[in-house]
C-alpha positions as CSV (number, residue, x, y, z in Angstrom):
1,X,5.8,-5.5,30.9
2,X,5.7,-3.9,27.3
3,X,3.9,-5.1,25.0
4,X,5.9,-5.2,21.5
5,X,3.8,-3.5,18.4
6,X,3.8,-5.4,15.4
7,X,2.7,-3.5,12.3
8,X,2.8,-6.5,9.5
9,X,0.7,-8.4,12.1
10,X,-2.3,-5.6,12.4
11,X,-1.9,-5.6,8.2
12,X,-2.3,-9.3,7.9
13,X,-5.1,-8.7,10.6
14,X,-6.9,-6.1,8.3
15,X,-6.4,-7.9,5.4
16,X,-7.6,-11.0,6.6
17,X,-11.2,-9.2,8.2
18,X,-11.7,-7.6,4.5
19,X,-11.1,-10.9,2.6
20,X,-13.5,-12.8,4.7
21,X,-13.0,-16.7,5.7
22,X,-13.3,-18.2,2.8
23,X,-9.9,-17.9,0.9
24,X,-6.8,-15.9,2.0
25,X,-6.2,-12.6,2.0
26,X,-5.0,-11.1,-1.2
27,X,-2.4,-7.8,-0.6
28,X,-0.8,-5.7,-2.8
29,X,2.4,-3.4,-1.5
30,X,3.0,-0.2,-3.9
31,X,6.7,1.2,-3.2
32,X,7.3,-2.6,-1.3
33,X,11.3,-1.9,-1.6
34,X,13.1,-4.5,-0.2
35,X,9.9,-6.6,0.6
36,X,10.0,-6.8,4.4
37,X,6.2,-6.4,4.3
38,X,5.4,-8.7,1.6
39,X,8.1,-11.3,3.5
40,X,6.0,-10.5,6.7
41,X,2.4,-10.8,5.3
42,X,3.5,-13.9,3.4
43,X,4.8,-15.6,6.7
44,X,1.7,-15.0,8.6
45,X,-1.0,-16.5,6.1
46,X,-1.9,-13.9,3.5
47,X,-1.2,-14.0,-0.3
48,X,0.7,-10.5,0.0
49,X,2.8,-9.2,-3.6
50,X,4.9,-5.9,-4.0
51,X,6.5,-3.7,-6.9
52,X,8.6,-0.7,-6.9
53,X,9.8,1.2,-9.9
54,X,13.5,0.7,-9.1
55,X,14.4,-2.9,-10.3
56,X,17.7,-2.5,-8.2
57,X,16.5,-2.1,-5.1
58,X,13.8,-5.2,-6.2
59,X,17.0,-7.4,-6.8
60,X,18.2,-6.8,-3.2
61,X,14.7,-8.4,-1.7
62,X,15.7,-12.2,-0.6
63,X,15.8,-14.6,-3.1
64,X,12.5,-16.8,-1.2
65,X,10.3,-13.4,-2.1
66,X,11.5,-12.4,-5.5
67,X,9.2,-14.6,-7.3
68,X,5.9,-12.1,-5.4
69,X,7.6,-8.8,-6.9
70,X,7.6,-6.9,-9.8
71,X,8.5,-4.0,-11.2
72,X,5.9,-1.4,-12.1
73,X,5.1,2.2,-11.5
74,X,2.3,3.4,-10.1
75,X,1.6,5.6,-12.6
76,X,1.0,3.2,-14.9
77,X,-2.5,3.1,-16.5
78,X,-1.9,-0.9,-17.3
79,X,-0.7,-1.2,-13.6
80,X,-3.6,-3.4,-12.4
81,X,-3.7,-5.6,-15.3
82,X,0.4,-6.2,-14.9
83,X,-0.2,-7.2,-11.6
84,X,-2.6,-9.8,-12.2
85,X,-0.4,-11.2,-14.9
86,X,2.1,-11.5,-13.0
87,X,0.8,-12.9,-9.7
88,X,-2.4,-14.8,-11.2
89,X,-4.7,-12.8,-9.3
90,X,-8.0,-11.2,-9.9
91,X,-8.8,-10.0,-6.2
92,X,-6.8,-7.4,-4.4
93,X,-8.4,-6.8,-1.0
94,X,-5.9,-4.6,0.4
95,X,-3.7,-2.3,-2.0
96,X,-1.0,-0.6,0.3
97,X,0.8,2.4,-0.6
98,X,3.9,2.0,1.6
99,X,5.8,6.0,1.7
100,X,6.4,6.1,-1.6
101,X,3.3,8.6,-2.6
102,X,5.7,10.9,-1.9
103,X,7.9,10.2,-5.2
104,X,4.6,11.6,-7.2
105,X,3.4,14.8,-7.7
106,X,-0.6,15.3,-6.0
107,X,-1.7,15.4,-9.5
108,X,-0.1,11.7,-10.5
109,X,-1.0,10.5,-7.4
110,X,-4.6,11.6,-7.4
111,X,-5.4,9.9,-11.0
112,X,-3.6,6.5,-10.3
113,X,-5.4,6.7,-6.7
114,X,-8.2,7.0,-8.2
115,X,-8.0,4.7,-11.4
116,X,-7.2,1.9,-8.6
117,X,-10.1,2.5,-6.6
118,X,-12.4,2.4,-9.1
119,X,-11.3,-0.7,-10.8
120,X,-13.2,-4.1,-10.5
121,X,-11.7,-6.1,-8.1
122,X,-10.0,-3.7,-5.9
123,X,-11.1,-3.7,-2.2
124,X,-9.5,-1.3,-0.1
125,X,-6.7,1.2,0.0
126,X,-4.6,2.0,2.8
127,X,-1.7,4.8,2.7
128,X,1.2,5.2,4.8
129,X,2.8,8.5,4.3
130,X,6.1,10.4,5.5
131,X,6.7,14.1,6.3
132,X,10.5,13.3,6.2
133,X,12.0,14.1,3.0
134,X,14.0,11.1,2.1
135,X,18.5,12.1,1.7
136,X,18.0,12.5,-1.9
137,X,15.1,15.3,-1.5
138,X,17.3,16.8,1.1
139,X,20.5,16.7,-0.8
140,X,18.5,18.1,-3.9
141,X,18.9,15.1,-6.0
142,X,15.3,14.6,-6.0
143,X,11.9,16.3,-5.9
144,X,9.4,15.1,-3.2
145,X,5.6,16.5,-2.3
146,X,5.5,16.4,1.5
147,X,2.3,16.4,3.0
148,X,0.3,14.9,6.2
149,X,-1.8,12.2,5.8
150,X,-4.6,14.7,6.3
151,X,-3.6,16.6,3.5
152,X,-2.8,13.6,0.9
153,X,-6.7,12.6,2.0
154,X,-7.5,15.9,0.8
155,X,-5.8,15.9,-2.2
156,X,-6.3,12.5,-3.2
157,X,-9.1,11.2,-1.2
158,X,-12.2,13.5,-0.8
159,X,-14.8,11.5,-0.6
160,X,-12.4,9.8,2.4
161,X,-12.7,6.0,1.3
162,X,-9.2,5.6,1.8
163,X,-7.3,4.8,5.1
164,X,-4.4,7.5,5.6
165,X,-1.7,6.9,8.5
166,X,1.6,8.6,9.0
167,X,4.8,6.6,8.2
168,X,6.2,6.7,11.8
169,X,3.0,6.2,14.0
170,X,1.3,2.4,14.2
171,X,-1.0,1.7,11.6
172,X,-4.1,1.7,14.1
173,X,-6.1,0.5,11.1
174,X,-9.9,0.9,12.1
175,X,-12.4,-2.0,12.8
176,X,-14.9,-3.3,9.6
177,X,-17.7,-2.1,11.8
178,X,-16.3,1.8,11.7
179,X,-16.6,1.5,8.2
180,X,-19.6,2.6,6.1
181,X,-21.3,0.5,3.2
182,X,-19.2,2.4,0.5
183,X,-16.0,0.9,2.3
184,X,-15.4,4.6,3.9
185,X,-13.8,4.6,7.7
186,X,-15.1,6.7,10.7
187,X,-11.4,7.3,11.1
């Protein structure tokens, strides 16, 4: 028999193996759409919020999840401090870039990557990128950077403390123990 792969349930995993066992996991979904991940994290345990930049597409999210989202960019230097205003939280211990890096050029992506990594509070960063363009990009509409998730690591990530998957492929998020004291994975 097949076993079924559930992607929110390795996240909540993740997230809850960061956070520890003494309070819930706190998780933070940048380009979170519709919600279905914030929805999913939320139902299994973990105190999961998300914001996109397009308020429409945040109005669309059902009703029972509206209250976690927000809309922000991630471009914005105040980002961090917008979050925590509007969720009450000081502790992010995952913050999830879910394909929407994509939308920025390498250059807006590398300074906001980085501002968020180095701010207090701010445990660990995990990408999900796609190599698709999205209809817009292909109908011109938009303009996209498409890259691997080897490349946005090099671009964005040098020093490699980041956890970089592709879009279509199972998270396979690596163990605490493959990760060094600076929070870098043997990935």
């Amino acid at each position: 028999m097949i076993e079924s792969y559930d992607d929110t349930e390795e996240l909540a995993d993740f997230a809850a193996a960061v956070a520890g066992d003494d309070r819930a996991p706190v998780v933070v979904i940048a380009g979170c759409g519709t919600a279905p991940t914030v929805t999913g994290l939320r139902e299994r345990g973990v105190d999961a919020y998300g914001f996109d930049a397009e308020p429409e597409i945040l109005e669309t999210a059902d009703p029972a999840t509206r209250e976690f989202l927000v809309e922000a960019d991630l471009r914005d230097e105040a980002l961090l401090e917008t979050l925590r205003d509007a969720f009450g939280i000081d502790e992010i211990d995952l913050f999830v870039t879910e394909c929407m890096l994509s939308f920025l050029t390498v250059d807006e992506a590398r300074t906001a990557l980085a501002r968020i990594r180095e701010a207090p509070g701010v445990g660990r960063l995990v990408h999900r990128v796609r190599m698709d363009p999205p209809v817009s990009a292909q109908l011109g509409e938009i303009d996209v950077t498409i890259l691997t998730p080897e490349e946005w690591r090099e671009a964005c990530d040098p020093d490699g403390a980041d956890v970089w998957r592709d879009g279509f492929e199972p998270w396979n998020l690596p163990t605490l123990e493959d990760a060094d004291p600076d929070g870098a994975t043997a990935d």
